[in-house]
C-alpha positions as CSV (number, residue, x, y, z in Angstrom):
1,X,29.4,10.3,17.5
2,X,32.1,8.9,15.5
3,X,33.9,5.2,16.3
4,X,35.0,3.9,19.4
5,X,35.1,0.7,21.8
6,X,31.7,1.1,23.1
7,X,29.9,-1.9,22.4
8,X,26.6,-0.2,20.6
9,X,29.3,2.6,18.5
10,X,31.9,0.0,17.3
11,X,30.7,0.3,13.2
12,X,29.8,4.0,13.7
13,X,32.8,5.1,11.4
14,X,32.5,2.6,9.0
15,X,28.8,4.1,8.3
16,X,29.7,7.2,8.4
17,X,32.0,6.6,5.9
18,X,29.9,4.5,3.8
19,X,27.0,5.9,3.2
20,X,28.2,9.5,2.0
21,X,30.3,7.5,-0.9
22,X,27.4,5.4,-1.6
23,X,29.3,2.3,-0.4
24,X,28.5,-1.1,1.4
25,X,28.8,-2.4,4.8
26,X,29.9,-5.4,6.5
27,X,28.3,-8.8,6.8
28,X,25.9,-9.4,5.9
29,X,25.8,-6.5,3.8
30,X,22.6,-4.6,4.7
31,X,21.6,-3.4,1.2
32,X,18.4,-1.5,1.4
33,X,19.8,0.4,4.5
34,X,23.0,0.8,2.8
35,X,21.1,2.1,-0.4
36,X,18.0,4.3,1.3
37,X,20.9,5.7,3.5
38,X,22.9,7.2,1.1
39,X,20.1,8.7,-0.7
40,X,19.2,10.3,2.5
41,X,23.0,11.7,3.4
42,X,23.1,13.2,0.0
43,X,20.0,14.7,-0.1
44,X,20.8,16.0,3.6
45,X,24.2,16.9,1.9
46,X,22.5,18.9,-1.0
47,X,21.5,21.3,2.2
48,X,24.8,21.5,3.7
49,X,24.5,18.9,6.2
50,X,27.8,17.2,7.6
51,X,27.8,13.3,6.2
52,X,28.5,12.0,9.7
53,X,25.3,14.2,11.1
54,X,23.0,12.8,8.0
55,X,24.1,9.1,9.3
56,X,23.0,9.8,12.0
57,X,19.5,11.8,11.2
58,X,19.2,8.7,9.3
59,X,19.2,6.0,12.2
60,X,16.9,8.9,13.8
61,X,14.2,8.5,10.9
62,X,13.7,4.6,11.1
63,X,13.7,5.3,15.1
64,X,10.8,7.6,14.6
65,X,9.2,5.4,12.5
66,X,9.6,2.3,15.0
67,X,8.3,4.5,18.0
68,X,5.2,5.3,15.5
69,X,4.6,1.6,15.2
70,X,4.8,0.8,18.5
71,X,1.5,3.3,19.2
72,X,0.1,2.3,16.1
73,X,0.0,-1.7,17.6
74,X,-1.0,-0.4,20.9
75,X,-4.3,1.0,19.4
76,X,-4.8,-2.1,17.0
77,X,-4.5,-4.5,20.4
78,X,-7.1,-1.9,21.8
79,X,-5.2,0.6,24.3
80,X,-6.5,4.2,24.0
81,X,-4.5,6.8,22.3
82,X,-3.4,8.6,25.1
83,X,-1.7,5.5,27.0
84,X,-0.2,4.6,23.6
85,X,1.2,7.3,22.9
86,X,3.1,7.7,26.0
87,X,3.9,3.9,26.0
88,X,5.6,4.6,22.3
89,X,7.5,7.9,24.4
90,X,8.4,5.2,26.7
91,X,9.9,2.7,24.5
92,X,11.9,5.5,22.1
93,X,13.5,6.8,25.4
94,X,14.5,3.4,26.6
95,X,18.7,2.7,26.4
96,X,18.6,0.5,23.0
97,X,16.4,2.5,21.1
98,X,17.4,6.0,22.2
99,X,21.2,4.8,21.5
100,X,20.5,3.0,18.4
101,X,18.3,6.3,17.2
102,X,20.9,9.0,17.8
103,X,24.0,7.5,16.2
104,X,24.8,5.8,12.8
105,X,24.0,2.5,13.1
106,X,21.5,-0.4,11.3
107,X,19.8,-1.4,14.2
108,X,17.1,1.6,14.4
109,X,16.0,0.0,10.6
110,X,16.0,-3.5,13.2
111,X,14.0,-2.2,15.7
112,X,11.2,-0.6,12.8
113,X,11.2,-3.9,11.1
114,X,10.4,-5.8,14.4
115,X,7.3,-3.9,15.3
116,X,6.1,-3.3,11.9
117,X,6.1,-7.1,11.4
118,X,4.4,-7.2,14.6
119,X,1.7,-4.7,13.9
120,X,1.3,-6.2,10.2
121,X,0.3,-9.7,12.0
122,X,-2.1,-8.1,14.5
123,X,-3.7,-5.8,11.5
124,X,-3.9,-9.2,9.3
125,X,-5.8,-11.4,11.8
126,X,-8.2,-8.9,12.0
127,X,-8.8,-7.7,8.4
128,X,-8.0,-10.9,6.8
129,X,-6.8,-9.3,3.1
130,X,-5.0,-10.6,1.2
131,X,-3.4,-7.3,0.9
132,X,-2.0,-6.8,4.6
133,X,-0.5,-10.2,4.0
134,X,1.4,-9.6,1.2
135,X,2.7,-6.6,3.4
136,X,3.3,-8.4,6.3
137,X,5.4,-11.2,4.3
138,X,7.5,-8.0,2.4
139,X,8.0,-6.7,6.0
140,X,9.2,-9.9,7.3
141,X,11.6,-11.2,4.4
142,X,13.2,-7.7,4.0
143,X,13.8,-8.0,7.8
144,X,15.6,-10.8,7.8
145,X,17.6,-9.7,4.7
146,X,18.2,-6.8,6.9
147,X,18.7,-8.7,10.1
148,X,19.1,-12.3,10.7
149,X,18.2,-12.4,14.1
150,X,14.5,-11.0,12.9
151,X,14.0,-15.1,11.8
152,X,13.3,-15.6,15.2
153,X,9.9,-13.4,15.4
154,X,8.7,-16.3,12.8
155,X,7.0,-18.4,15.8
156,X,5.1,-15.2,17.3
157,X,4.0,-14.5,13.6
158,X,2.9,-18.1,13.1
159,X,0.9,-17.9,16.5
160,X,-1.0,-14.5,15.2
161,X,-1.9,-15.3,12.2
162,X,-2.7,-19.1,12.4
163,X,-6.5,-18.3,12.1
164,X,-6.1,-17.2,8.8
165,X,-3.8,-20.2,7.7
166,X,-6.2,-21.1,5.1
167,X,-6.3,-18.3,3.2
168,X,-2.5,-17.8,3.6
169,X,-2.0,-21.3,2.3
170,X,-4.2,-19.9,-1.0
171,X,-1.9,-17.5,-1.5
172,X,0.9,-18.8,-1.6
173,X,2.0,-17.6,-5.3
174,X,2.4,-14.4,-4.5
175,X,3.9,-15.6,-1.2
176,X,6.7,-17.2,-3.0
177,X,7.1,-14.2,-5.1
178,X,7.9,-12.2,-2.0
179,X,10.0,-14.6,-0.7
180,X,12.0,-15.3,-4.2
181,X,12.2,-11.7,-5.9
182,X,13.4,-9.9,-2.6
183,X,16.6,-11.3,-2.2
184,X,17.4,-9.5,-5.4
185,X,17.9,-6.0,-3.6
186,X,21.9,-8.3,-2.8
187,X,22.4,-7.2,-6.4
188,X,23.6,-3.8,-4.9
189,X,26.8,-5.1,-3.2
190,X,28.4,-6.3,-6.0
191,X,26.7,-3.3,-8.6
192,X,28.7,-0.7,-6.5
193,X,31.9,-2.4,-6.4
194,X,31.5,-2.9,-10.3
195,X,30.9,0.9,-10.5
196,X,34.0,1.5,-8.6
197,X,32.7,2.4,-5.1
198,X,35.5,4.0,-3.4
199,X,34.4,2.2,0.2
200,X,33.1,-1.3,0.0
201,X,33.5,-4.4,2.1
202,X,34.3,-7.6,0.9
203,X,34.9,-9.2,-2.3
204,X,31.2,-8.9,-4.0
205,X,32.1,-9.2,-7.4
206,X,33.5,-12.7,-7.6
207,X,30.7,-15.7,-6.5
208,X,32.5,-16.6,-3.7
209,X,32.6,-13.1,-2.2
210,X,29.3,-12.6,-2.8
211,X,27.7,-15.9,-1.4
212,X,30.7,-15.2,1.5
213,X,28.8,-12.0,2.5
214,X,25.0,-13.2,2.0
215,X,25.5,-16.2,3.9
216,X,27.3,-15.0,7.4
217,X,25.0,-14.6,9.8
218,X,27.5,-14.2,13.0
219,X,25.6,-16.9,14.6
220,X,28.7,-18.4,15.4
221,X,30.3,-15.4,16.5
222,X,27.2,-14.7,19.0
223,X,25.1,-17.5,19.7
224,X,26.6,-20.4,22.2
225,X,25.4,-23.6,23.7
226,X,25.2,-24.0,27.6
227,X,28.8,-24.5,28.6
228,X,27.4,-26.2,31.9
């Protein structure tokens, strides 16, 4: 698939441009998907694989991945392997993810980060390390890096891991670590226009351009009030 109209292919081009060129995206950015997926389209390209055809192998990957989650928290909440198996089938055939998996778009990295933070909580109420939390909390700030709109899976998280507040409370240091040194991986946007990226978006390389990109979430561009 290359651009069009549709609703879910609208940035298609614009990816599959990017990423071959080892470029950056729109708001708000998307740097580790922007990043990982140019790796991936020039290793693919190494093999003689179209750059438009890695994009979307690429999007096909993190689908894969999210569909593997999706059993994985199926057996954690206690359903047998066989019915969570087919329940992951399920979910990778349904419109969003099958759409979002076959063409080149961020949302399939979206979809993996959603259940994984999911599955993370579940696994951390029950083993109560310290080391499943740390993973969950790398899961959930690089998803909302990735994604605002993965902010909103904070009250679910809160309600599954509340048992364990205590011990999340002790450790909050390397809580805070998470949460302060991965915002770092923004350094990207403005390290490829300094190194003369020949497709990049925005202004990164000046403060403004830079805070411009990190701080536009759309959420005025998608999210209304009640008009009655």
């Amino acid at each position: 698939y290359n651009s069009s109209p549709h609703v879910y292919t609208t940035d298609v081009g614009e990816i599959q441009n990017a990423l071959p060129r080892w470029g950056t995206l729109h708001f708000t950015g998307y740097p580790v998907y922007s990043a990982l997926g140019s790796t991936f389209v020039t290793l693919l390209g190494l093999v003689g694989v179209p750059p438009a055809l890695g994009a979307s192998l690429y999007s096909m990957l993190w689908a894969v991945l999210a569909a593997a989650c999706v059993a994985a928290l199926a057996a954690r909440l206690g359903a047998r392997r066989a019915p969570a198996v087919v329940g992951a089938l399920l979910y990778g055939l349904s419109t969003s993810a099958w759409i979002n998996g076959s063409i080149a778009e961020v949302h399939s990295l979206t979809l993996l980060f959603t259940v994984l933070c999911l599955l993370l909580a579940v696994r951390y109420d029950a083993t109560g390390e310290r080391r499943d939390l740390l993973w969950l909390a790398l899961a959930f700030v690089h998803g909302v890096l990735h994604m605002r709109a993965v902010l909103f899976l904070a009250p679910a998280l809160a309600i599954l891991v509340a048992p364990r507040m205590r011990e999340i409370v002790r450790a909050w240091r390397p809580l805070v670590s998470v949460a302060v040194l991965s915002p770092l991986v923004y350094l990207y946007l403005p390290l490829r226009e300094w190194m003369g990226a020949t497709w990049t978006f925005g202004q990164t390389s000046t403060w403004r351009g830079f805070w411009a990109m990190v701080l536009d979430t759309k959420a005025d561009r998608i999210v209304h009030p009640p008009a009655d």
